[in-house]
Structures are given as C-alpha cells and as structure tokens.
C-alpha positions as CSV (number, residue, x, y, z in Angstrom):
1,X,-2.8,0.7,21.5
2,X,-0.4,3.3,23.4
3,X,3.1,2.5,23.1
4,X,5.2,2.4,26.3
5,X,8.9,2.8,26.9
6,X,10.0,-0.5,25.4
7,X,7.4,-0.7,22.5
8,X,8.5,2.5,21.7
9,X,12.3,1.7,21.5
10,X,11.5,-1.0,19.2
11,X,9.3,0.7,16.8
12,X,11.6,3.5,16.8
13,X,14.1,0.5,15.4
14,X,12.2,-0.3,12.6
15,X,11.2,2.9,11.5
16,X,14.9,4.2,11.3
17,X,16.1,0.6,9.9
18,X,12.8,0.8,7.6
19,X,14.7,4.3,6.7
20,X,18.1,3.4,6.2
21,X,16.6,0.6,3.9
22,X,15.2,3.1,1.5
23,X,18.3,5.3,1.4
24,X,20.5,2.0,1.0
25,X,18.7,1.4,-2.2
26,X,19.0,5.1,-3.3
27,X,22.3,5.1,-3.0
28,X,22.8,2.1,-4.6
29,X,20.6,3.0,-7.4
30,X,22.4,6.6,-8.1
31,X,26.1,5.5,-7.6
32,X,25.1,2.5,-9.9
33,X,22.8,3.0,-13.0
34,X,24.3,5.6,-15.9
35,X,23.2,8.8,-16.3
36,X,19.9,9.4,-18.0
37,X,18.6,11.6,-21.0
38,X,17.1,14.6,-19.1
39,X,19.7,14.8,-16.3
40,X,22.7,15.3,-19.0
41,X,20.9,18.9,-20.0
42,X,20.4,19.3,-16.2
43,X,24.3,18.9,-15.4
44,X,25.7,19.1,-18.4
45,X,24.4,22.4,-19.6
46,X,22.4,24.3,-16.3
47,X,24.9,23.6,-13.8
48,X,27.7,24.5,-15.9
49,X,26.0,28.5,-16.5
50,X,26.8,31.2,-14.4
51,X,24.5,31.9,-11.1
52,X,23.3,35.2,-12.4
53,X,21.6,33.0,-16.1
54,X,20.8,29.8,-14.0
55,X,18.5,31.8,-11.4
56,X,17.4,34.1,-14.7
57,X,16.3,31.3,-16.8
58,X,18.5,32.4,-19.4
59,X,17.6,30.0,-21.3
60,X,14.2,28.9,-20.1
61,X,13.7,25.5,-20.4
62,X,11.9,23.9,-17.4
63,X,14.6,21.1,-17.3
64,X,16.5,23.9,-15.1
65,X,14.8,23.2,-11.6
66,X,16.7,26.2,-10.0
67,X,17.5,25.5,-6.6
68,X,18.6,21.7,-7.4
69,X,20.8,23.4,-10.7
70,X,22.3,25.5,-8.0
71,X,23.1,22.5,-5.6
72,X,24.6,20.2,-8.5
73,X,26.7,23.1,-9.4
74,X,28.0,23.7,-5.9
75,X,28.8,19.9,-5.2
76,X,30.3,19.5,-8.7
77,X,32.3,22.8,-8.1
78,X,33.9,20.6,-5.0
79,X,33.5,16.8,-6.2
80,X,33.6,16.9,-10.2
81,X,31.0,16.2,-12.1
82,X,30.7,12.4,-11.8
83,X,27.1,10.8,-11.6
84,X,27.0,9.8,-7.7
85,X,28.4,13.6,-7.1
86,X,25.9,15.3,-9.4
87,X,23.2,13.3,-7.7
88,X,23.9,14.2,-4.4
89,X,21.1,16.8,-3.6
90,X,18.1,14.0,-4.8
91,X,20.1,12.0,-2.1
92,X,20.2,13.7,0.4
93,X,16.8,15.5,0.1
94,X,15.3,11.9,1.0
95,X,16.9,12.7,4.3
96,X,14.6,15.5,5.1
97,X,11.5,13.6,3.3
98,X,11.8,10.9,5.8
99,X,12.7,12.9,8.7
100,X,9.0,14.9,8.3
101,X,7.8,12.1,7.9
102,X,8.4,9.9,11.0
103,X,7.5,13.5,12.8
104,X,4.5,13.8,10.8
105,X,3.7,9.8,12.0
106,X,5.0,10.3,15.2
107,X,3.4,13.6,15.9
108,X,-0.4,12.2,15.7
109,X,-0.1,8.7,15.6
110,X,0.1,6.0,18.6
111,X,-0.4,3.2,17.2
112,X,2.4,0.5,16.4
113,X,0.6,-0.9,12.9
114,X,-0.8,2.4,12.0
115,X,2.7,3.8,12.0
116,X,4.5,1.1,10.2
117,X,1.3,0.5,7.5
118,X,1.9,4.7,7.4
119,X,6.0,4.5,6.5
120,X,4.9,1.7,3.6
121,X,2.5,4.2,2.8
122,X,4.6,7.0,2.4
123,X,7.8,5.9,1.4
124,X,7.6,2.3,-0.3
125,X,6.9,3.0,-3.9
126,X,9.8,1.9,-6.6
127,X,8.7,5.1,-8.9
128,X,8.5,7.4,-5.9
129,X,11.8,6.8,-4.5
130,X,13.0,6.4,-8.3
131,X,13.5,10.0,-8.2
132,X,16.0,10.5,-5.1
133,X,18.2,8.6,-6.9
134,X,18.3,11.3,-10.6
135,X,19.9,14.7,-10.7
136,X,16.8,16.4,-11.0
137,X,14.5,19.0,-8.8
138,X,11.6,16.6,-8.1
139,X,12.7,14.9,-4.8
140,X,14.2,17.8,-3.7
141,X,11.2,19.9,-4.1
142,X,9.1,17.3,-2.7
143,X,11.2,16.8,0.2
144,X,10.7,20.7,1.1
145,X,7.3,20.2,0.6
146,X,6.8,17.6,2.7
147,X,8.4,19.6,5.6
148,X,6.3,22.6,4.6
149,X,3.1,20.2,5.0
150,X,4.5,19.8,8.6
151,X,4.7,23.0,9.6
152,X,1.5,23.8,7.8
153,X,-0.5,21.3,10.3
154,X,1.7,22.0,13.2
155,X,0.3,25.8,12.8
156,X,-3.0,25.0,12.3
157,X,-2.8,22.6,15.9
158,X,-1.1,25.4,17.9
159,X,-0.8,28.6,15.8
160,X,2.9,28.9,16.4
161,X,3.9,31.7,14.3
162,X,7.5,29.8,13.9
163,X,5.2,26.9,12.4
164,X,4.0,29.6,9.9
165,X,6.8,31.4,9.0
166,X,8.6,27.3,8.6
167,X,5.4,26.5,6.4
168,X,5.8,29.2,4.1
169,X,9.7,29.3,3.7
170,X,10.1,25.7,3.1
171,X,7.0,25.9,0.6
172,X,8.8,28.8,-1.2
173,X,11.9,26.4,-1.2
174,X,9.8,23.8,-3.1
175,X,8.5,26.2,-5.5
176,X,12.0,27.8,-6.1
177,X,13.1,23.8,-6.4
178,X,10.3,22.8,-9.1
179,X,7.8,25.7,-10.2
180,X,5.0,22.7,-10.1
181,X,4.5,23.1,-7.0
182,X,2.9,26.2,-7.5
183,X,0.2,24.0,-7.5
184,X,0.7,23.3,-3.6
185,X,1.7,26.5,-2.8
186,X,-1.0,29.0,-3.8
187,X,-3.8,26.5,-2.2
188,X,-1.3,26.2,1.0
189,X,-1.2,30.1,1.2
190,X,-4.9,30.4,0.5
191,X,-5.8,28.0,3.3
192,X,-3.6,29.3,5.9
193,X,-5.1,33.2,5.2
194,X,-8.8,31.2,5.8
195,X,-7.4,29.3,9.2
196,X,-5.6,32.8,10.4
197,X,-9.0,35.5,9.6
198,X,-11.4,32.6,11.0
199,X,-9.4,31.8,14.3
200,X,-8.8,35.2,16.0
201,X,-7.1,35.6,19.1
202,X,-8.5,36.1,23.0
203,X,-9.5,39.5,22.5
204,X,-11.3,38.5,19.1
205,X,-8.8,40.0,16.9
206,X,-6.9,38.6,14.2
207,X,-2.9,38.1,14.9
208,X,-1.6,40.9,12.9
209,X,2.3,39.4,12.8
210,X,0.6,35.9,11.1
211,X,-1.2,38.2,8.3
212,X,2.6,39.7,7.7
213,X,4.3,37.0,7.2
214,X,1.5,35.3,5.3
215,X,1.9,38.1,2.7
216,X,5.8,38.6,3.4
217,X,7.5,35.5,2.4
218,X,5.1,34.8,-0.7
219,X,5.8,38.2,-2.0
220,X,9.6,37.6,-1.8
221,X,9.4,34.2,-3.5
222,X,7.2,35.4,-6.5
223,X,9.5,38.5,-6.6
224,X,12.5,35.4,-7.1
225,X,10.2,33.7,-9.5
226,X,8.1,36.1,-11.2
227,X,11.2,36.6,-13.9
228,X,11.9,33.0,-15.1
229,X,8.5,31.6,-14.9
230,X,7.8,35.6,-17.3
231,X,10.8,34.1,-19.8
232,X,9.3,30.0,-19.5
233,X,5.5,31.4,-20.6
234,X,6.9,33.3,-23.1
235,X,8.6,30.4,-25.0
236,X,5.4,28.5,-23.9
237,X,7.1,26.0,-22.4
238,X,4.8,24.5,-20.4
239,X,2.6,23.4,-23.6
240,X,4.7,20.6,-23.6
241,X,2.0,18.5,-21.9
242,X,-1.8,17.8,-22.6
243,X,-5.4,19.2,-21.5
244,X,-7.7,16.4,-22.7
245,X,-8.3,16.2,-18.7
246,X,-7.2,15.9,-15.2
247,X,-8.3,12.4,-14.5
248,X,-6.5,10.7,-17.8
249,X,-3.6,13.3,-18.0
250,X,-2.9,13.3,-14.4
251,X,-4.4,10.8,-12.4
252,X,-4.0,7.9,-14.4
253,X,-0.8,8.3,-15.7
254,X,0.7,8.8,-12.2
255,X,-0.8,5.9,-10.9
256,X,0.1,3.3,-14.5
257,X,3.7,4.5,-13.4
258,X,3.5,4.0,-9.9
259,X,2.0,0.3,-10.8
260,X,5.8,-0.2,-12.3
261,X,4.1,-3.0,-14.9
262,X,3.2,-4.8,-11.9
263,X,-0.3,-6.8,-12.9
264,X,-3.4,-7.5,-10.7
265,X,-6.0,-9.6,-11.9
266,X,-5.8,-9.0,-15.3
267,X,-7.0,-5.1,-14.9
268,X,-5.9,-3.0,-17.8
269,X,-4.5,0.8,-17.4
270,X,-7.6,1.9,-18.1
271,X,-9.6,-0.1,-15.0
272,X,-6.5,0.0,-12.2
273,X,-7.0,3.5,-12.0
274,X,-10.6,3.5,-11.9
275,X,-10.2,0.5,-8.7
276,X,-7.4,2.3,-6.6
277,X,-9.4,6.0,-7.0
278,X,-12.3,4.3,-5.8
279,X,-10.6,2.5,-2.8
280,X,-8.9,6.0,-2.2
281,X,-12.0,7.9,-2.3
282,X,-13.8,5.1,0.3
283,X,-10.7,5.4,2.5
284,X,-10.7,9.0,2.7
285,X,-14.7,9.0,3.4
286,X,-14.5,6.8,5.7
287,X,-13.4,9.9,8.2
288,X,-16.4,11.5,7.7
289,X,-18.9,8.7,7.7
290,X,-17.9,7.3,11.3
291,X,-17.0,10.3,12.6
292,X,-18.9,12.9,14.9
293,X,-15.5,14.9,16.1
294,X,-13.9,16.9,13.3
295,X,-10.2,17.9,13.8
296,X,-8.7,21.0,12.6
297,X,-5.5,19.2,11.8
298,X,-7.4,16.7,9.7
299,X,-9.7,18.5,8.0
300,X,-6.8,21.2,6.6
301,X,-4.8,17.9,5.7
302,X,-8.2,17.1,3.6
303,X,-8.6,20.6,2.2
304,X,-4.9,21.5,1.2
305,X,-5.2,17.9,-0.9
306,X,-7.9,18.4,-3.0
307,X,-7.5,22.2,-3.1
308,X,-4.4,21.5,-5.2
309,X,-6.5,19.4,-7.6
310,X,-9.3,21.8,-7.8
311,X,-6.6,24.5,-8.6
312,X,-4.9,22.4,-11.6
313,X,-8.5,21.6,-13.3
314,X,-9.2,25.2,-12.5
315,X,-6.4,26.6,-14.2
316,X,-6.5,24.3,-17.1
317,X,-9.8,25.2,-18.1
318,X,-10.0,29.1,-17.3
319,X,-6.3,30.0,-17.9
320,X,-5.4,27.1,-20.5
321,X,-2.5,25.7,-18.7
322,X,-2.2,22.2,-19.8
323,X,-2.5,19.2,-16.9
324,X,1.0,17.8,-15.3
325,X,2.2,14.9,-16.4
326,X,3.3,11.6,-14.0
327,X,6.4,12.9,-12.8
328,X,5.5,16.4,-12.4
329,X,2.4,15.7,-10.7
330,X,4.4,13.4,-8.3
331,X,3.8,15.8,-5.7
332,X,0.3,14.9,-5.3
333,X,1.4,11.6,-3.6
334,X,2.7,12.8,-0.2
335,X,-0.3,15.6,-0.1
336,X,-2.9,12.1,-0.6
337,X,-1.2,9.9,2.0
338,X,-1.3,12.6,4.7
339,X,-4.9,12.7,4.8
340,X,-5.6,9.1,4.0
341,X,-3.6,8.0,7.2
342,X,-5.4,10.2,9.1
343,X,-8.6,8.5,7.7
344,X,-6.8,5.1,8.6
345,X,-6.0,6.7,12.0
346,X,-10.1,7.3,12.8
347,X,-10.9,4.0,11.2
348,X,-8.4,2.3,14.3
349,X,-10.0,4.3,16.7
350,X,-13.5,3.8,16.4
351,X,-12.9,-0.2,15.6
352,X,-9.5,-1.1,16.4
353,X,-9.8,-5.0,14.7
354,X,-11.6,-3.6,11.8
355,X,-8.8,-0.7,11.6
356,X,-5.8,-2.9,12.3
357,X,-6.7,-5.1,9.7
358,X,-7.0,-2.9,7.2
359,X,-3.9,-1.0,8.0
360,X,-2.1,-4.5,8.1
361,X,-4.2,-5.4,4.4
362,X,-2.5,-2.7,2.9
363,X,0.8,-2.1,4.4
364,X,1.1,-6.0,3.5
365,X,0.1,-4.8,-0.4
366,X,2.2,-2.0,-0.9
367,X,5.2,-4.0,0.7
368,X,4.2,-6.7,-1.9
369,X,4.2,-4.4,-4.6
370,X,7.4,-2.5,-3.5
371,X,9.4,-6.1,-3.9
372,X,7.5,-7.1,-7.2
373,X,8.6,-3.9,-8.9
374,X,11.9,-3.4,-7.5
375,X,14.7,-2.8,-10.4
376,X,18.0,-1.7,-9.6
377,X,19.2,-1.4,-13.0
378,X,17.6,1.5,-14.5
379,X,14.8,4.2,-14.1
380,X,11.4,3.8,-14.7
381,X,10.8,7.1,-16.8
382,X,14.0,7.2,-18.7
383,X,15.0,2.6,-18.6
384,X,16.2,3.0,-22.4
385,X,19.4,4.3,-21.0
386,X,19.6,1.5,-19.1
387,X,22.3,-0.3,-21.2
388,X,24.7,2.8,-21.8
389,X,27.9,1.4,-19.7
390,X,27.1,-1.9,-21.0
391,X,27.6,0.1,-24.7
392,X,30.8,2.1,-23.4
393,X,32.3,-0.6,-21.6
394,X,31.9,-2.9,-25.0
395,X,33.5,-0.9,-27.1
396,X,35.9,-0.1,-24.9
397,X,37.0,-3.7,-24.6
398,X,37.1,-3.7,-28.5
399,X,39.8,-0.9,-28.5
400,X,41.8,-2.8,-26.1
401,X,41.6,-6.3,-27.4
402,X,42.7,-4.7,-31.2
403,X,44.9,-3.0,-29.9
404,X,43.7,0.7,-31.4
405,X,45.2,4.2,-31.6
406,X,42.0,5.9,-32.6
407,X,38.5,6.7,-31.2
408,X,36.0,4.1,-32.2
409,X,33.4,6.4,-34.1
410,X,29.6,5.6,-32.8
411,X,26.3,6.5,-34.0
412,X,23.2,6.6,-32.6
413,X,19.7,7.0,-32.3
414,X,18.8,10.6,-30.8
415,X,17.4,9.2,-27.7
416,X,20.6,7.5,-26.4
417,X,23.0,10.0,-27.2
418,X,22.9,12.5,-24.2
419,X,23.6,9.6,-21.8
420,X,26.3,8.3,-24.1
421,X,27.6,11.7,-24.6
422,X,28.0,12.6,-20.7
423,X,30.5,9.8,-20.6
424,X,32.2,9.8,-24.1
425,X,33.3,13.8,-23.4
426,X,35.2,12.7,-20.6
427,X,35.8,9.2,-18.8
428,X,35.4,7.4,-22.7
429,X,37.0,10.0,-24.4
430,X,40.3,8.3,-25.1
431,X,38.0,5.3,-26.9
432,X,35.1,6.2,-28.4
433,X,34.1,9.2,-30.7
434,X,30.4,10.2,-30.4
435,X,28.6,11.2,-33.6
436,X,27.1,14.8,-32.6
437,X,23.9,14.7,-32.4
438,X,21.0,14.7,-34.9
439,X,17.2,13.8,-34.2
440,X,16.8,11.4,-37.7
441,X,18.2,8.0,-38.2
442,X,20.9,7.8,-40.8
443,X,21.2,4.2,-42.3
444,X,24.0,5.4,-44.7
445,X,26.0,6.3,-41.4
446,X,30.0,6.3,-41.8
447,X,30.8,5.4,-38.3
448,X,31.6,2.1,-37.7
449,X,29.1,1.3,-34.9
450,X,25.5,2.3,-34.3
451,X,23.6,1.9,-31.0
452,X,19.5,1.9,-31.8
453,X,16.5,0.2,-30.7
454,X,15.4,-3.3,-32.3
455,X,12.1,-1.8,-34.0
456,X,14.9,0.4,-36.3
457,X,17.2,-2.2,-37.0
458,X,15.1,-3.5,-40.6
459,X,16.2,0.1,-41.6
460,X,19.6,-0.8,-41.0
461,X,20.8,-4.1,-41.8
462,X,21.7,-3.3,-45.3
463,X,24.8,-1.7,-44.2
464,X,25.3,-2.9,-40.5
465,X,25.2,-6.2,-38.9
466,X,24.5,-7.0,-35.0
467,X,27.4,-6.8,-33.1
468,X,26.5,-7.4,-29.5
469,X,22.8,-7.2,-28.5
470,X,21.2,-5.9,-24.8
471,X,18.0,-6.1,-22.8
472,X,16.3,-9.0,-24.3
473,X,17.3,-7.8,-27.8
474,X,15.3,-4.4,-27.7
475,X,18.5,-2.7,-28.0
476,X,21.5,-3.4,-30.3
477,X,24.8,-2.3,-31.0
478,X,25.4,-2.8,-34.8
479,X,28.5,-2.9,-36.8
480,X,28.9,-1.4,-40.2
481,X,29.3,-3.9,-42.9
C-alpha cells in the first residue's frame, strides 16, 4: 500500500505521538523513581573525578561508561547533581534513538502497518526503554549505535562517503559510550572494508578516500580507548560475567528480562526462550525462502547482526572473554529488529494479507506485552531500590512528629545503602545518619533503625522489631528494641 499525501500526514501523527508517548513515560520514570545501586558509583564517584582520570580509567571499573560520565558531569556542573539532572543524557539519547529510527522506517518502508507493527517493534519494550530513564551509558551508547546502523545501510545503498565517515564516527561514539559495543563495532568495520574492496568504482577501482577513512576514524577511537580498556583487562574486570555459553548467558537472559515476569501459557524461562528464537529465526528466513531478489541493504542488515554474535562466541572461546550479560548485551536488540522488519517488509510484498496480518499479530503482542509489564515505580534490574524515598521520607516524618535535634542513625543491608546514601549526604542529611557501609549483616547493630529484606529479618528480630513494612512485606524497616 503506497501512502499518499493525507495518509502520510496521518501516520506521520502517530509515529511522532507514538514517540512523544515513550519519552512521556521516560521522563516520568527518571524524574520519579529514586536513584539506583549502580548509578550512585556512576554519579557519585565518576562524574565527580577530574576529565584527565575519568577518560584514563583511573580507576577502572567498567561502571565508568566514559562519554555518558563525561555528560552527567557536564550537566551536574550546570544543574546540580539531582536525579532528573544526572539523568539527563539517557533522556535525551532516546531522542536520537527514535529519530534513526522513524528514518530508518521511513527510509525503506511504505507501508502504513509495516511501519507502525516496526515502531512497536523497536521501541515498545518496558526493559528496553528502562534504561533511558538510569544515569548510565547503555541508552546513550545504543542510541549512537542506532544512528551508526543508519548510516552504515545508507552507505551500502548509495556509497556516500558522508554516510561512511557518519557510520564510523557515531559507531566510535558508542564504543567510547559503552566499550560493549566493541562487539558491533569491529563486525561493522569488517563489513564495510568487504562492501568497499568488493564494489569498486566505474573504472574498476576501489575508492581510495572510503579505504582512508575506514582505517582513519577506527585508528583514532582505539588510540582513545586502547588505554582504559589496557587498565580494565588488567584488573580483569570483565570476568565479572560467565562463559558457560552464549545461548544461556546471553540469549536467554536478555530475553527472561525483556519478558518483565509477564507469563504465556505456562512456559518456563527455560522454554520462552527456546519459542521466541525459534519464531525469530522463521521470521528472519522467511526472506530468503520467498525471495528470488537479494538486496544489498538487507543482506548487510542480516550479516552486521549475526556477525556480532559470531564475534562474541568467537572471542569467548579463542580469547576467553566471558559472554555479556542482559543489559550489556542489550544492544543486540535494535541490530535483530532491523533485519527482522526487513524480513516482515518481503513477507508484505510478496503476500500483502498474509504479511499484514502478521505484522498486525505481532505489533498487537508486543503492544499487549508493553501494557502488561508496564511499572513506573522502579527498575527492572535494580527494583530493590524501589522503596528508598518511601524509607527517607518515613523517617523523616519520625524526626518531625518527635520533634528531634539529632540525625536518626540507620543501618542497612549492603545492597540498599548506595541509593540511601545518594540522598542521606545531602537532601536527608539534616535527619538521618547513614551507617557507612559494610557488605555483612550486623544483628547487634547500635543504630536505631535498620532497613533489610524480609528473608534476613529471623536474623534480626532478637534486637529489632518491624517498624513500617514496604512492597508486599519483602522489605522492612525495623526498629531496635
């Protein structure tokens, strides 16, 4: 179906209300829910170095995702360092996601249902867009990487060398953002030397100026990077995940936490996976099984996806880097759905009923999904800290209502106290007085309150009673006796 002036207009509307929907519910989601365990040594501690030992890795943890440190430190250099301001660049990075894209959509796609089953595709996922809401590098990187997958495909269709040079700065961006997209980038740059040696020019000769920048801008980015991925490996960082393999390390993780606890027909997290890989794989077939017209465009969109994946397995088992976990694998997602829409695309073109409907099935089943598993009050990854105003704001009340002089001293277990401690060593100050921090419980605590999770609290009652309890009673606030 080709869209005319009118149809166009109003599918323009939804896509750009469809947009503004999303970012509504980031917003709200980052100006609302409290800070969250690994964001505190993000903005608390990375931001608050100098340039010079932020882009160094001085201290090389892979919590500092550079090029977002550097962005929270800039906008908390101007704002303060409240939790809407330090979450600014996530924010905004969904602006440029989105933007590539609708282009990317817009760009090879005609088709009314195609386009809006794509957007669902793309963008309506609670754990996805989870992350454009936290005050770390992983929509941010992402984002750049989505625009780099643009400009990656717009070069292959027309050999632009500003399409090129776009590709591979943008790519470099990512990388500089989150170094896990290394595992995009190398494939990316390996593909586009294949496209430029095998497509020479008129006179049979390969475009010298494409083969400069190709080398050119990756040199300068591992030149940036070569130093604080050196100082990461040598604390072997990175051994902080697993390599008992790809699919259950990688692929089914990402997808359990993309299900949200959503259930469907009684499938466990062992058979889910197992279904939507196998409905994937069918989908992304389906372009070669009815198809006798291979598109450049397409088939790079195929190869840069599942080059990345043969690149992670390959560098697990020859150079023993471990597999990524769901989060840092998250940038698998947007490299899957490009191809699969195209596969969607050449399903509506050879049987447009056939096609429709199953671009209409499943933009119906992720929107479904996307309003089954919709939570506005915490994080997927990190929901324990989803109760931590609800804590501050208690206590608070308690100083008031009695009338106090001094800080109310709290305790808790190790996994709540960054969160707590972003707000007690400032906004809370005045009320509460946070136990530093120590990884073991401490039943024989002095302070007068202690904030833990319910499966601790037998360990506890001796000397502390339940003073106010939260989420369903899996998290209490106990008073000393």
């Amino acid at each position: 179906m080709k869209l005319g002036t009118k149809n166009f207009t109003k599918l323009d509307y939804f896509v750009w209300i469809a947009g503004f929907f999303i970012f509504f519910l980031i917003c709200k989601k980052a100006f609302t829910i409290p800070i969250t365990h690994d964001e505190v040594g993000t903005v608390n501690y990375f931001s608050k170095m100098s340039i010079w030992d932020i882009i160094t890795y001085k201290d090389p943890i892979p919590n500092n995702h550079i090029l977002n440190t550097l962005l929270i430190k800039l906008f908390a250099t101007i704002g303060g360092y409240s939790t809407s301001v330090v979450r600014l660049p996530s924010i905004l990075s969904f602006i440029i996601y989105y933007y590539f894209v609708v282009k990317l959509i817009r760009t090879y796609f005609s088709d009314s249902i195609l386009i809006i089953c794509s957007i669902f595709l793309f963008v309506f996922n609670n754990y996805f867009i989870d992350f454009f809401s936290l005050a770390r590098g992983y929509a941010l990187s992402i984002s750049f990487q989505m625009a780099s997958v643009y400009y990656f495909l717009s070069f292959i269709d027309k050999q632009n060398k500003k399409d090129l040079i776009l590709s591979l700065s943008l790519g470099s961006l990512a990388v500089y953002t989150n170094f896990t997209t290394l595992n995009f980038f190398l494939p990316l740059i390996l593909l586009l030397f294949i496209f430029i040696i095998t497509n020479k020019n008129k006179n049979g000769l390969i475009d010298k100026s494409h083969i400069f920048y190709l080398f050119l801008i990756p040199i300068i980015c591992f030149l940036i990077i070569a130093y604080p991925i050196s100082r990461m490996m040598k604390s072997d960082q990175i051994n902080v995940w697993g390599s008992t393999g790809f699919y259950n390390e990688t692929i089914k993780v990402l997808i359990n936490n993309m299900k949200l606890n959503v259930q469907y027909f009684e499938f466990s997290n062992d058979t889910l996976p197992i279904v939507v890989v196998s409905i994937v794989l069918f989908i992304l077939s389906l372009y070669f099984i009815i198809n006798n017209k291979f598109s450049k465009v397409v088939i790079y969109s195929y190869l840069l996806f599942f080059s990345a994946i043969i690149y992670n397995i390959l560098q697990n088992n020859f150079l023993d880097v471990p597999n990524l976990n769901a989060r840092t694998s998250l940038f698998y997602f947007p490299l899957l759905m490009v191809p699969f829409v195209f596969s969607l695309q050449k399903l509506v073109n050879v049987n447009n009923l056939l096609g429709l409907f199953v671009c209409a099935f499943l933009g119906f089943m992720t929107l479904q999904h996307f309003v089954r598993s919709c939570y506005g009050k915490s994080s997927y990854e990190w929901y324990y800290d989803e109760n931590t105003y609800d804590v501050l704001k208690t206590l608070r009340e308690v100083y008031i209502s009695e009338g106090r002089k001094e800080p109310i001293k709290l305790d808790c277990e190790w996994i709540f106290h960054p969160s707590l401690s972003f707000y007690t060593a400032d906004e809370y100050n005045k009320y509460i007085n946070l136990e530093h921090y120590h990884s073991d419980l401490n039943p024989n605590s002095s302070n007068e309150f202690y904030y833990i999770q319910n499966e601790v609290y037998d360990k506890m009652k001796d000397n502390f009673v339940i003073f106010k309890e939260f989420a369903w009673g899996t998290r209490k606030l106990v008073k000393r006796k």
